[in-house]
C-alpha positions in Angstrom: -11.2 127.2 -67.7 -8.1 125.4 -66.3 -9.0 122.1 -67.6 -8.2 121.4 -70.9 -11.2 119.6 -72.6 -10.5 116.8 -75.4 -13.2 116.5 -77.9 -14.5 112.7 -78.9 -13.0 110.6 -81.6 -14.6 110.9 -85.0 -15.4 107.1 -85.8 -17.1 105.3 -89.3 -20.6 106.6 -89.4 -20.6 110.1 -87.5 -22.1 112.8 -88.9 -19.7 116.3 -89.9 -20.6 119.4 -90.4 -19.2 121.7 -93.3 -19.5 125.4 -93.1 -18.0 128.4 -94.9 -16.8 131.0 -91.9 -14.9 132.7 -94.4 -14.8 133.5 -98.2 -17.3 132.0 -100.7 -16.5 128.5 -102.3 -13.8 128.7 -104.8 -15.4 125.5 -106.8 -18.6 123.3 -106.3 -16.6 120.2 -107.9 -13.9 120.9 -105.4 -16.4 120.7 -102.8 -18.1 117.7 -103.8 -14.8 115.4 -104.0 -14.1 117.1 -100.8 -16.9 115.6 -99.0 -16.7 112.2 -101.0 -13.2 111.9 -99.7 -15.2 112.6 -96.2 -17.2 109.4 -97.2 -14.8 107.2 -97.9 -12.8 107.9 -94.4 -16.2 106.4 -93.2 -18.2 109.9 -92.5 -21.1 112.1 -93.2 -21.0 115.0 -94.5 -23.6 117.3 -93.6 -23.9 121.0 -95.3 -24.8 124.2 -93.5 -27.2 126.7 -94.8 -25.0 129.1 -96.5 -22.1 127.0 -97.2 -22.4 127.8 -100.5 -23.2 131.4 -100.6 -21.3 134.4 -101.9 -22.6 137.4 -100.5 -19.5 139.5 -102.1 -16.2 137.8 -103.4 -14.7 137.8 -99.6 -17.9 136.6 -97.8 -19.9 133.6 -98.0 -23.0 134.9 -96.5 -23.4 137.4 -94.2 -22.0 138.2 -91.3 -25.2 136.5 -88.8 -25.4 133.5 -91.7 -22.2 132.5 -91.1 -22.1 132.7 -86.9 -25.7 130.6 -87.4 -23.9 128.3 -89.2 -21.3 128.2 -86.7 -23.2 128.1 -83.9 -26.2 125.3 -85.4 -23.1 122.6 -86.2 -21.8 122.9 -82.5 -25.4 122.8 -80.9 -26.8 120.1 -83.3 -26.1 116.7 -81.3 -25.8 114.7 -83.9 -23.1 116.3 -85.8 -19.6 114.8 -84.2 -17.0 117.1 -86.3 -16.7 120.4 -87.9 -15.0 121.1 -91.3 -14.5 124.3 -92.9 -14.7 124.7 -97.0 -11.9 127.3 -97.7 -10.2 130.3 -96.1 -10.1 133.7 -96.8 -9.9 137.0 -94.4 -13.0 137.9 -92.2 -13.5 134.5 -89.9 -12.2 137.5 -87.1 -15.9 138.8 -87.7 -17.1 136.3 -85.9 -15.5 136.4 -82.9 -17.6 139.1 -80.6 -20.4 137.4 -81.1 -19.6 133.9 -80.8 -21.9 132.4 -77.6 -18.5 130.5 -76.3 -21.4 128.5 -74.0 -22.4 126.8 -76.1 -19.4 125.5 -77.7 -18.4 124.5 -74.3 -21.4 122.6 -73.6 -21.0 121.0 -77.2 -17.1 119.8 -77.6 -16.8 118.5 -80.4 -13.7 118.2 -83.4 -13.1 121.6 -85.3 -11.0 121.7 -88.0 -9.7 124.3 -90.7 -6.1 125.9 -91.3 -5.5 129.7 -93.1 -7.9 131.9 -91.8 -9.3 129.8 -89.6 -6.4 130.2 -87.6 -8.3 133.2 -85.8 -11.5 130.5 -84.2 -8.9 127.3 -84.1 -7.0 129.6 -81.7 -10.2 131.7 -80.3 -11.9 128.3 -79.4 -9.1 127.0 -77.3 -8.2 130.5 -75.5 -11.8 130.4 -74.7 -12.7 127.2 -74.1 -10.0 125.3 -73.5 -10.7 122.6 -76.0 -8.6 121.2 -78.4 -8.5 122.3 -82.2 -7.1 120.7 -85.1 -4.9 122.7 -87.9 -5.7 120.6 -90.6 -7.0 120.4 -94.4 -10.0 122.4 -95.9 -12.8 120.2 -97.6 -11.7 122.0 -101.2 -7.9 120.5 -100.8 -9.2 117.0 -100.2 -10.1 117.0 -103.4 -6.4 116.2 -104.1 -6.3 113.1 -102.2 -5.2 111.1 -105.9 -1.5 112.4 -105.3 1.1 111.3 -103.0 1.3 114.7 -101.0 -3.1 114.2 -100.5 -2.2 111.1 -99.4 -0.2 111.9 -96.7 -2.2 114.9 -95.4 -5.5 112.2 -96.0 -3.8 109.6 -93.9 -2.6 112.1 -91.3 -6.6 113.7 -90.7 -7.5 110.1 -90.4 -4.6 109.3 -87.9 -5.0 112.5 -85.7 -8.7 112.4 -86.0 -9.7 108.9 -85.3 -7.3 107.1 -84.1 -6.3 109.9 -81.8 -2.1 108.7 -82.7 0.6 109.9 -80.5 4.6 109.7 -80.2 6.7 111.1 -83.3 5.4 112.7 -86.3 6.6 111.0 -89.7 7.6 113.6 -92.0 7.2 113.7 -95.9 10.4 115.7 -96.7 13.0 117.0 -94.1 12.6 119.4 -91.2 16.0 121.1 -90.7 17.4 122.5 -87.6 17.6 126.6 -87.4 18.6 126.6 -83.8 18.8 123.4 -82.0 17.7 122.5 -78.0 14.9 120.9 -77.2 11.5 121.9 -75.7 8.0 120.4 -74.2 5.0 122.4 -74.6 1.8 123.3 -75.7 0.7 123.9 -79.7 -0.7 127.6 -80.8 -0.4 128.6 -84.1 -1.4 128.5 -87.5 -1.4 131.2 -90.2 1.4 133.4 -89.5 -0.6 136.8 -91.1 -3.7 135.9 -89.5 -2.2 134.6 -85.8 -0.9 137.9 -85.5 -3.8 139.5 -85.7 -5.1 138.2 -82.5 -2.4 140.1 -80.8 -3.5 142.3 -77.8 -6.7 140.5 -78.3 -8.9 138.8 -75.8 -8.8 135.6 -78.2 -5.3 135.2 -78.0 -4.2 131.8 -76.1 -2.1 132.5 -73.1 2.0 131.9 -74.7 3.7 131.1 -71.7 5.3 127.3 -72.2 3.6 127.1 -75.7 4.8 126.0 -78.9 4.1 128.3 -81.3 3.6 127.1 -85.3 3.5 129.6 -88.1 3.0 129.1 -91.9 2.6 131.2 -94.8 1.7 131.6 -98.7 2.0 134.4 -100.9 4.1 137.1 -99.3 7.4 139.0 -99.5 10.4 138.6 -97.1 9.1 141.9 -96.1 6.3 140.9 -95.1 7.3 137.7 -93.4 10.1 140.0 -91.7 7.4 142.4 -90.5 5.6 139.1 -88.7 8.3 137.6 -87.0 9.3 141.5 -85.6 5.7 141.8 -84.9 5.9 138.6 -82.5 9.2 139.9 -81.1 7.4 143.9 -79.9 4.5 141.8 -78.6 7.1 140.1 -75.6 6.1 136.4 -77.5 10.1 135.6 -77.8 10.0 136.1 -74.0 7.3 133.1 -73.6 7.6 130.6 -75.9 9.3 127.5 -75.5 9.8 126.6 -79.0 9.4 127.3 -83.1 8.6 125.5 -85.5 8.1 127.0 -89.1 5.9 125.5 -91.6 6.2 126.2 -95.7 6.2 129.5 -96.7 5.4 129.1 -100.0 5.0 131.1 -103.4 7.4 134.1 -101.8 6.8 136.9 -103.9 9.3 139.5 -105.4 9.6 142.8 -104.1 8.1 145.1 -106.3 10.1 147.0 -108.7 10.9 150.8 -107.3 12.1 153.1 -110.2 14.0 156.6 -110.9 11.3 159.1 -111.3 13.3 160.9 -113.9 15.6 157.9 -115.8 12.5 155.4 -115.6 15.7 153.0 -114.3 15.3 150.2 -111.6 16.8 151.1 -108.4 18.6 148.1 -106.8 18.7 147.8 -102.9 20.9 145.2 -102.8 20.5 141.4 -102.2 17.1 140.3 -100.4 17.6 138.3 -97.1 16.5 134.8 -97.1 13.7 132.9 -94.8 16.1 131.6 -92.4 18.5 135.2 -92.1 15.0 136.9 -91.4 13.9 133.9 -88.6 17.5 134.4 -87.2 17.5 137.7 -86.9 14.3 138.7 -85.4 14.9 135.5 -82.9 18.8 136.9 -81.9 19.0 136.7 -78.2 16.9 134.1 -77.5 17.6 130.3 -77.1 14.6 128.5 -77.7 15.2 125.7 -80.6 13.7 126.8 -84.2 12.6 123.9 -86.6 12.2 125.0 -90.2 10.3 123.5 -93.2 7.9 121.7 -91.0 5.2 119.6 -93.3 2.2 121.6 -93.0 0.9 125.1 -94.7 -0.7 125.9 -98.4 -1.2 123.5 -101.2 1.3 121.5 -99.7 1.9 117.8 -97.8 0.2 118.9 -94.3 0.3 117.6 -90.6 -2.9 117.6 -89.0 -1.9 119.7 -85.5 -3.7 119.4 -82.0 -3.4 123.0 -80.9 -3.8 122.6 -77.4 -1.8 119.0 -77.6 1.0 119.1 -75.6 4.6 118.0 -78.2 8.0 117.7 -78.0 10.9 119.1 -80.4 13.8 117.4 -80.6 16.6 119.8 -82.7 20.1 118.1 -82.6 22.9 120.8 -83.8 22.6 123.4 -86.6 21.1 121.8 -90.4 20.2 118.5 -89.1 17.4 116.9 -89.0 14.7 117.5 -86.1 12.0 116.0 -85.3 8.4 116.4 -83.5 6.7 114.4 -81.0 3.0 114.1 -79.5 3.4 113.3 -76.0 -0.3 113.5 -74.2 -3.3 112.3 -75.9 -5.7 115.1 -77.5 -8.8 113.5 -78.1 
């Protein structure tokens, strides 16, 4: 379990296997240009058998269709590479009953971001091999615009060509707390990595990196994660942040006066950065912000289990990220 194990290469002609460990598929067509983006970075896409089921709105099959799907792409010998279709909530289902043997006798590229953040993370605390945070077959369908491009271009790079040294950016990654730090990648989804907390799936933090984006919540919310992190001792581990986009943060909702029917104003809401600052006071590991990776956005394709560097000169600058051992 101490060695860390680097799946193969993904080349021109290697079969891939797509499966739905989640929710249902939001769109057919979305999954069809998915894969034909899949085809023209050189592979094959191969469906499972309820990839495109919808057993209720948040399931795509049941719960023993979707761990046969999950366990038949890892054993099959001629598929190379795993893609998942979309997100959702209940990929943690899966996780009691996964056979962990015979994903380690079968290494092989994973890849998936959102939800999936609970087996990218699960596979490498069990396994010890690498993961990849990267696209969803339903967003390569937007690979006609510059922001597809770049997350395209990245999958191929990380995936096939296995590229180290710094990360090029598409817009700027600014400096909450600078320093610098080596370590190992964890991370993902910042609701659905915290719910591995006190679990056995949970990679081991000490010296890691920890990554974290999110969509659709309130700075209530997001303060409620990072405080969660903080009561779990992680602050006391980790050897660096780096924040994705947190995008689409919603309003609080609206309290009212029982008896007036008036609004009731708490005051001015704090922003992303006050809330990182905060629940990271008292601890000097450096904090990137606005990294490029997260939902419906210009994504990174991220080795968790790769080993990086952060380099954060002083406060608002400009940082930047590093690969420094080969992952695959």
């Amino acid at each position: 379990m101490s060695e860390l194990v680097k799946p193969a290469r993904l080349k021109s002609g290697d079969k891939v296997g797509i499966i739905s460990p989640s929710s249902p598929l939001s769109s057919r067509r979305r999954l069809l240009r998915g894969m034909n983006v899949l085809r023209s970075m050189g592979f094959v896409p191969v469906l499972s058998q309820s990839v495109s089921k919808a057993l209720s709105p948040h399931q795509a099959g049941s719960l023993d269709e979707r761990l046969l799907d999950f366990h038949t792409m890892f054993a099959d010998k001629e598929i190379k590479g795993i893609f998942c279709t979309t997100g959702g909530y209940i990929s943690i289902q899966l996780l009691p009953f996964i056979d962990w043997n015979i994903v380690k006798k079968n290494p092989k590229v994973f890849v998936g971001y959102s939800d999936i953040t609970v087996l990218l993370n699960a596979i490498y605390a069990k396994t010890k091999l690498i993961t990849f945070h990267g696209p969803m077959i339903e967003w390569l369908d937007r690979g006609d615009t510059r922001s597809g491009r770049y997350t395209i271009k990245n999958l191929k790079n990380v995936l096939m060509k296995g590229t180290t040294g710094k990360l090029f950016p598409f817009t700027e990654w600014r400096v909450l707390k600078p320093g610098r730090a080596t370590g190992v990648l964890i991370g993902g989804n910042f609701n659905v990595f915290t719910s591995l907390l006190g679990t056995q799936y949970l990679p081991k933090c000490e010296g890691k990196i920890l990554f974290l984006e999110e969509v659709d919540e309130t700075i209530e919310g997001l303060d409620n994660y990072f405080w969660r992190l903080r009561a779990s001792g992680m602050f006391k581990k980790i050897q660096g942040l780096v924040i994705g986009k947190i995008t689409n943060v919603q309003d609080f909702d609206d309290e009212y006066d029982g008896k007036n029917r008036k609004k009731i104003k708490f005051g001015i809401s704090p922003t992303q950065e006050e809330v990182i600052l905060h629940a990271t006071k008292g601890f000097d590991f450096p904090i990137m912000h606005d990294v490029d990776f997260g939902h419906d956005v210009a994504s990174m394709t991220l080795p968790i289990g790769g080993r990086v560097r952060m380099e954060c000169p002083s406060r608002e600058k400009i940082g930047s990220i590093s690969i420094v051992r080969n992952y695959i």
